[in-house]
N, C-alpha and C positions, 0 to 999 in steps of 0.2 A: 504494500500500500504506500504511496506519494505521502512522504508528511508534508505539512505547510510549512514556508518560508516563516522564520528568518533563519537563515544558514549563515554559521560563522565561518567557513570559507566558499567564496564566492567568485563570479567572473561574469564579464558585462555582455558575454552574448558573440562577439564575432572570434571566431577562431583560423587558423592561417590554413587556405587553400592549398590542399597538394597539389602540384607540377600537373598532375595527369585530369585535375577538372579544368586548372586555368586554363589550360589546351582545351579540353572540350568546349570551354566557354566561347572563345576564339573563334574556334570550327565553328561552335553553333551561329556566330555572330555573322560569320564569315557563308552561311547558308551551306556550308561542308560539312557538318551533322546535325541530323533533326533533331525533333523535340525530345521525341520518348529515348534514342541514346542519350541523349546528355541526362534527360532522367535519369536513367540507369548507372549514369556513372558519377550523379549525386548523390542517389541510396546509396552506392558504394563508400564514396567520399563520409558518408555522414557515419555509417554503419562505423567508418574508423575512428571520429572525431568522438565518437558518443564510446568504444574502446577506454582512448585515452581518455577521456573525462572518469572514465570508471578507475583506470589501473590508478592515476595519481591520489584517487579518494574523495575525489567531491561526491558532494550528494544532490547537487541540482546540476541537471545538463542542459546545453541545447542544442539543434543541429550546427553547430558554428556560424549560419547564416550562411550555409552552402549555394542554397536557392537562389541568393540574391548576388547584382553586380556590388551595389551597395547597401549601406543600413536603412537606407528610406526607401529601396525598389518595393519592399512587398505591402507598400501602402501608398504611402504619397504620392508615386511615380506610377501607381499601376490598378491600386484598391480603388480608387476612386474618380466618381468621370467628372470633367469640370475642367482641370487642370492642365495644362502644358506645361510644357521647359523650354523656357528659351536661353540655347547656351551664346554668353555672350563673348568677348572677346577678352580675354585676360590683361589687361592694361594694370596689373600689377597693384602700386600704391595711387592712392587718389593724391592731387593733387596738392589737398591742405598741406604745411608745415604741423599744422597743431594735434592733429590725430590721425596718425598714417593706418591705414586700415585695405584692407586688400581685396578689392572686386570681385565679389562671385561672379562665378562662370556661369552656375546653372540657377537662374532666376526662372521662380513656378510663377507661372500668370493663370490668371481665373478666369476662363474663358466662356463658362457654365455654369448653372446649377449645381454644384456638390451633391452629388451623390453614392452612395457605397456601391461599387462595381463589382463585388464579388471576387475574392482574390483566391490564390492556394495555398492559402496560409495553414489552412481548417484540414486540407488534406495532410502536408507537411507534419503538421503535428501530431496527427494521427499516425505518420508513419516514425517518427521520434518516439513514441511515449510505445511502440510496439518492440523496440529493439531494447528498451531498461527499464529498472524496475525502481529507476534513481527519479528524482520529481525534474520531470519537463518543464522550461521555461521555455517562453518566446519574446522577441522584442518587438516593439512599433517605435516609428518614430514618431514623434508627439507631435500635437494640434497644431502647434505656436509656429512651428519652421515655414508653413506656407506665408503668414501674414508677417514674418520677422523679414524674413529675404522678400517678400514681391514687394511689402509696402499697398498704401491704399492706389498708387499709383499702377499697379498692374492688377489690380483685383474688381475688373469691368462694374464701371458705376449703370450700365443700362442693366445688368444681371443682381447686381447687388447694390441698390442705392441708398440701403443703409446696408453697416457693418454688421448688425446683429441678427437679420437674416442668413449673413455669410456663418459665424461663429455658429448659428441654429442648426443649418443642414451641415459643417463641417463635424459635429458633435453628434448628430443624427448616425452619421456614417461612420464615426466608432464606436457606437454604441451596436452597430448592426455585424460590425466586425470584430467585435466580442463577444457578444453571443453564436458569432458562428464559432468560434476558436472555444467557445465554453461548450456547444455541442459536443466539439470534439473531444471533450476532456481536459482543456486547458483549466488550469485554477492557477498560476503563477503569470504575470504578467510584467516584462518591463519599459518603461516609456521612455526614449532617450531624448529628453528633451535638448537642444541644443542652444534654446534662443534666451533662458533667465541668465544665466550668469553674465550673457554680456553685457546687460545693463548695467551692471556695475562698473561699465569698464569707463571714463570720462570720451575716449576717445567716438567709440559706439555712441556715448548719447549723445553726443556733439553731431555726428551723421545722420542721427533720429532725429532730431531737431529741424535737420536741414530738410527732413521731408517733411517734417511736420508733424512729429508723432515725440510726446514729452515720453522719457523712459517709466518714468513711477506711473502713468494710466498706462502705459503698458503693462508692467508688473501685474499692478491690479489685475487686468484683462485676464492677463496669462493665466495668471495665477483661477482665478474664475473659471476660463474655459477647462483649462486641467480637472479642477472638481468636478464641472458638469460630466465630464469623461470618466469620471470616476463613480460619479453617481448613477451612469447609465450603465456599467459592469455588471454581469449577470450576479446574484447571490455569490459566494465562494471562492471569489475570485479575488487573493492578493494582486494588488498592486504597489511596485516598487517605480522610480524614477530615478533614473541619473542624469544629471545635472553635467551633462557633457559641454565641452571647450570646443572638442572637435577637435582636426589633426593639426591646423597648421599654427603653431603659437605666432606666429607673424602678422595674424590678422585676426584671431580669437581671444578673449577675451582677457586682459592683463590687469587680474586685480583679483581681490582673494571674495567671499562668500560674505563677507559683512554687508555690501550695501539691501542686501538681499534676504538675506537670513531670517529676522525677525517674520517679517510676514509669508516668507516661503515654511519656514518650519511650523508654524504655530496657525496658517492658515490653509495651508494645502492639508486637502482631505487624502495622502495618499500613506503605507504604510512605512514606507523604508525610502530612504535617498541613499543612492549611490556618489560619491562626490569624487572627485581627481583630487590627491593630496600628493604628487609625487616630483614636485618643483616647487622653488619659492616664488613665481608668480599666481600659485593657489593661494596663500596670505598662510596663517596661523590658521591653529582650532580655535580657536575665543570665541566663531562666531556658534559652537556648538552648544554653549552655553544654552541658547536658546531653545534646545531640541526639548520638547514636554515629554514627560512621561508616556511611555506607552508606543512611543515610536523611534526607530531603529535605525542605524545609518552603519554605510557599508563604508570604508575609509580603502579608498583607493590607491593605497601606499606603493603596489607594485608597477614598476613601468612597463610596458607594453609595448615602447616606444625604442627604450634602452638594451643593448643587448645583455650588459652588467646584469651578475642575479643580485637580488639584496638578500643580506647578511638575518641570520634568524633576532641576533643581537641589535640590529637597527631596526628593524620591523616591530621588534618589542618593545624597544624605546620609544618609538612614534605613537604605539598605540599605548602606548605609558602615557605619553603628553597629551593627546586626546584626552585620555579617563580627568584626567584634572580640568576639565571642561563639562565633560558628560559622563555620566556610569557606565562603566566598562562594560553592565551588565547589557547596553544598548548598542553597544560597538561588533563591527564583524570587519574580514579583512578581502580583497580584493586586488586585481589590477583598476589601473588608476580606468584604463578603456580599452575598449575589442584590441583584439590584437591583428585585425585587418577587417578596418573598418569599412573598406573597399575590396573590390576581389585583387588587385594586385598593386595598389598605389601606399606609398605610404607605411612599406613595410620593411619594418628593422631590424626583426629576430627572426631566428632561424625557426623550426619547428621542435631542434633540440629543447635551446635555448624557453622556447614557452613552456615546454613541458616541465623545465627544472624551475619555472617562476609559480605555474599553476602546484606541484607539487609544494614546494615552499610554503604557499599560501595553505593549504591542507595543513602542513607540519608546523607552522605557526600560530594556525587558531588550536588545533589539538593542543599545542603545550600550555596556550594562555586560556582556552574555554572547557578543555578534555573533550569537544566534539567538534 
């Protein structure tokens, strides 16, 4: 039987693609292997990742996010009709002196109604939670990433002439894609939201501004839409959130969890936050003070980025300095984020190398929690 989260060793969800799917991926893209092969050599792919998840000791797996090119393909990009991508041209740094901030390439415009397109997510899962007997997690990307990157300026005022229509049907559609994922037997869910943390950042709100959108009624928003999303989750369904940076620290957010904190921790209805704690551009723990009783935060100590393993001796001490913030008895331990959060961008550790970070994390919450 699947117990319920909270798991004191943990991991955010994407795991590193063997050599022999990124080729299949390729082929497929390239129309030199259909669908149902590259299927078959994802079950393969996963059947192995869900393996290692087993031999290191964890007790929550998920398919490494085989399925997907990236972390938002199996929703944003594809669960739901509405939306496009338009990739733009990488022009690097924006022009200001005062907050250099780096151009998205793939800006989502709204070009529709919102609505839940039906994805395969609900199959996927079905085929993860039939190869272990360990508890199934899945990830989404969170609500907040369409209206963070397009802005009201790409989200069609003849489709949506006010905002809270758009926020209505975008909430609608995962609400309809949790209950599919909860048919299937899903009850762990996590939401990578990518867009809170960088309002904290001066640079980010300075850019906000410039389109016209104050960072704190955004907070509010966010923070808003997230609960509705949570309040439309079938019965039994944990939900967690990580509070992702995303990959490029160049153009993501530089500044630690305090502008933030207070009303993410004590007003988000969700159970557990994931947080990145494994640079000093995260800040201190001071801001975990704030965390109430009752809810659990996962400290993302390990890099995922770094090939270095950390020491069992530093990983103890960090989550030493945490507990003088929050009760140890609330803390759990993690990579800081997926360790390929793309199918092949972005990636710094070998597959050795993950496996002696994900074991780590196993052998450091067993000596500090005995599970």
């Amino acid at each position: 039987m699947h117990r319920p989260p909270p798991f004191r060793a943990e991991h955010i969800g994407s795991l590193l693609r063997p050599p022999a799917l990124l080729r299949a991926r390729q082929e497929h893209a390239a129309g030199a292997l259909d669908r149902d092969s590259l299927h078959a050599i994802e079950d393969e792919a996963i059947r192995g990742v869900v393996k290692l998840q087993e031999e290191v000791g964890l007790a929550v797996v998920t398919d490494g996010e085989f399925r997907r090119g990236t972390y938002s393909d199996s929703f944003t990009t594809s669960g739901i009709s509405g939306v496009s991508v338009e990739l733009t041209e990488d022009r690097g740094w924006t022009k200001s002196e005062t907050h250099g901030h780096r151009t998205a390439r793939r800006i989502p415009k709204v070009v529709d109604r919102i609505a839940w397109a039906g994805t395969d997510n609900a199959d996927g899962f079905r085929f993860l939670t039939s190869l272990t007997d360990r508890t199934p997690k899945i990830t989404l990307p969170g609500p907040c990433y369409i209206h963070y990157r397009a802005g009201r300026a790409h989200i069609s005022r003849d489709v949506y002439p006010d905002l809270d229509a758009f926020w209505s049907d975008l909430v609608a559609a995962y609400t309809q894609e949790m209950r599919s994922l909860a048919e299937a037997g899903c009850t762990y869910l996590q939401i990578d939201e990518t867009s809170l943390v960088k309002l904290g950042d001066p640079r980010a709100r300075q850019l906000l501004a410039e389109r016209g959108d104050d960072w704190r009624d955004l907070l509010r928003t966010y923070i808003g839409v997230i609960n509705a999303v949570v309040a439309g989750a079938p019965r039994g369904m944990a939900i967690g959130i990580h509070v992702c940076r995303s990959q490029d620290p160049s153009w993501q957010a530089d500044v630690g969890y305090d502008p933030i904190a207070e009303p993410m921790f004590n007003e988000m209805k969700v159970d557990s936050y994931f947080l990145e704690y494994d640079n000093a551009r995260t800040g201190t723990f001071a801001p975990l003070r704030f965390v109430p009783k009752g809810k659990f935060v996962v400290l993302g100590l390990v890099s995922s980025k770094r090939p270095e393993l950390e020491s069992v001796d530093f990983l103890k001490d960090r989550i030493e300095d945490a507990s003088r913030h929050i009760d140890l008895d609330q803390l759990a331990l993690s990579p800081q984020c997926g360790f390929s959060t793309s199918a092949a961008e972005h990636v710094t550790v070998n597959e050795e190398q993950q496996r002696a970070k994900l074991a780590r994390i196993v052998e450091v919450a067993r000596q500090i929690w005995g599970a």
